[in-house]
KOLTORKOL-773256 format. One line per field, with one value per atom (N, C-alpha, C, O): x, y, z; residue in three letters. Coordinates in steps of 0.2 Angstrom, whole numbers. Layout:
east: (X:...)
north: (Y:...)
up: (Z:...)
rest: (ALA:...)
REM end
This chain:
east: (47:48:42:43:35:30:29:27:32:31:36:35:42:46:44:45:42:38:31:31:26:21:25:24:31:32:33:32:37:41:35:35:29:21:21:22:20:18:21:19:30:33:32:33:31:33:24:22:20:12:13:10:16:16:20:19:25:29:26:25:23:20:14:14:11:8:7:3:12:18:20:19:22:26:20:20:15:7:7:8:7:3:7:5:15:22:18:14:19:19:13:13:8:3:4:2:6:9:13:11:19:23:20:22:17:11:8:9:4:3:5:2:12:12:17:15:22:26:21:23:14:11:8:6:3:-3:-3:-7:4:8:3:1:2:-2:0:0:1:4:-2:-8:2:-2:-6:-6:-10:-15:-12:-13:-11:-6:-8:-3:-14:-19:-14:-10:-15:-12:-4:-2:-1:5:8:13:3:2:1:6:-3:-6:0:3:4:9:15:19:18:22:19:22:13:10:10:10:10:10:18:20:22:30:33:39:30:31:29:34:23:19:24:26:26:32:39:40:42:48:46:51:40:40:39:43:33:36:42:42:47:52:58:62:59:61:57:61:53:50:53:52:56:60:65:69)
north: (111:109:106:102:107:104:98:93:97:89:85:79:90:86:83:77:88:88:84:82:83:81:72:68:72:63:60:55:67:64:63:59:67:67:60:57:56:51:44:38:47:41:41:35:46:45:42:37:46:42:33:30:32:25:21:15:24:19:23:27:25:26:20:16:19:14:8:4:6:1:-1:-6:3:2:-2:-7:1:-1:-4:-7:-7:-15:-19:-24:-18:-23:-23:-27:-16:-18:-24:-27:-22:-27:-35:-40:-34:-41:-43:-48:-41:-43:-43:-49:-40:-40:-46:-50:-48:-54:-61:-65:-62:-66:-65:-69:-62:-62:-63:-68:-59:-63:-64:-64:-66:-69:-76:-80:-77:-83:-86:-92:-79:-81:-78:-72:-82:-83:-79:-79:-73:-69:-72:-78:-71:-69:-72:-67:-76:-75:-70:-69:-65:-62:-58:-55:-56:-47:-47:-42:-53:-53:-51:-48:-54:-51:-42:-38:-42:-33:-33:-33:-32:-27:-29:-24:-35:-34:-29:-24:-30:-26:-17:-13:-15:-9:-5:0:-12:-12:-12:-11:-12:-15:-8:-4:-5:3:8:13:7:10:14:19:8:8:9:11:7:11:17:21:21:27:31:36:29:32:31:36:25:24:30:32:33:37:45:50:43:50:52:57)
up: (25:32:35:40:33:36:34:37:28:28:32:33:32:36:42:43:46:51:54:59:50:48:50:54:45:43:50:52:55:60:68:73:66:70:70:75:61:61:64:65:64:65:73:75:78:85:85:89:82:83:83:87:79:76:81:81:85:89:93:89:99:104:104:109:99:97:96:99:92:94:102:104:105:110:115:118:115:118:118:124:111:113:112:109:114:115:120:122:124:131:136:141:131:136:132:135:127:125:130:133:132:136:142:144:145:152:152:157:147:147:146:148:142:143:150:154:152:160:164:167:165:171:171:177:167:166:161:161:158:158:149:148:145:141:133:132:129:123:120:121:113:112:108:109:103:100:91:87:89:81:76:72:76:73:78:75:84:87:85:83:85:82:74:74:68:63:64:63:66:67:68:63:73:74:70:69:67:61:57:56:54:49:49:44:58:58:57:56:60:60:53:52:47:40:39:36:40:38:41:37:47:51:45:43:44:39:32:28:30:23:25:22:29:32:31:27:34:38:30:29:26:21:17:13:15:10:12:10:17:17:11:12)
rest: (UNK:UNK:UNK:UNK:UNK:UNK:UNK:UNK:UNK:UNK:UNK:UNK:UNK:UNK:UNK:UNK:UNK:UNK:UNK:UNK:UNK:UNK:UNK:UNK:UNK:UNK:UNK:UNK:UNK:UNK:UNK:UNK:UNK:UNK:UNK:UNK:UNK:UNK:UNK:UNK:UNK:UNK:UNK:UNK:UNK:UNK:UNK:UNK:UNK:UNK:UNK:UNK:UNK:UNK:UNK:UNK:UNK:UNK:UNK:UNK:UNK:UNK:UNK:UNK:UNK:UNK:UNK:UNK:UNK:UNK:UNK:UNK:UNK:UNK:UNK:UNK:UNK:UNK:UNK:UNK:UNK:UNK:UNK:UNK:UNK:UNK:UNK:UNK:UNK:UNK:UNK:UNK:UNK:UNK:UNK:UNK:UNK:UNK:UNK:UNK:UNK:UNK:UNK:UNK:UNK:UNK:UNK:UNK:UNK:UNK:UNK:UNK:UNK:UNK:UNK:UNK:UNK:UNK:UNK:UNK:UNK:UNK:UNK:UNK:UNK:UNK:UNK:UNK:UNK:UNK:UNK:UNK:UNK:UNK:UNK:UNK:UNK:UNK:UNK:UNK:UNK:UNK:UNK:UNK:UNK:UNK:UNK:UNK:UNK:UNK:UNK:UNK:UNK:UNK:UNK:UNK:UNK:UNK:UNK:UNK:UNK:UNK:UNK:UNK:UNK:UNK:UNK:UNK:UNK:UNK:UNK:UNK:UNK:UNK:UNK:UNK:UNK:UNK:UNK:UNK:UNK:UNK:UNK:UNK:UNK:UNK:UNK:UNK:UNK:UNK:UNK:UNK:UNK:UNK:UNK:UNK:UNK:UNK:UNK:UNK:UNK:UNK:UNK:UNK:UNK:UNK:UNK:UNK:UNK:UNK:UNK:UNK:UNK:UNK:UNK:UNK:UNK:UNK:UNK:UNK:UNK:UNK:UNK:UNK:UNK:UNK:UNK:UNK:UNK:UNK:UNK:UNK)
REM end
C-alpha cells in the first residue's frame, strides 16, 4: 500500500508542478504579450512524458 501511496505523492508533486509553470507561461504570454521560451517548452513536455510513464508504471 505504501507504494501505492508514495506513486500517488509523486503524481500530484508533479502536476502541482506542471500546473506552475503553465501557469506563469500563460501569464506571460496573456499579459506581457510574450512567447515562451522553446527550451521552457521542451522542459515541460519532458516533465509531461516523466508524468505518464509514472502513472503508466502502475
Amino acid at each position: 500500500m505504501t507504494d501505492i501511496k508514495q506513486k500517488k505523492d509523486n503524481v500530484k508533486m508533479h502536476l502541482k508542478d506542471l500546473r506552475q509553470n503553465l501557469k506563469k507561461m500563460h501569464l506571460a504570454v496573456t499579459e506581457e504579450l510574450i512567447l515562451p521560451n522553446p527550451d521552457e517548452v521542451k522542459k515541460l513536455m519532458n516533465k509531461m512524458d516523466q508524468l505518464l510513464k509514472l502513472i503508466e508504471s502502475k
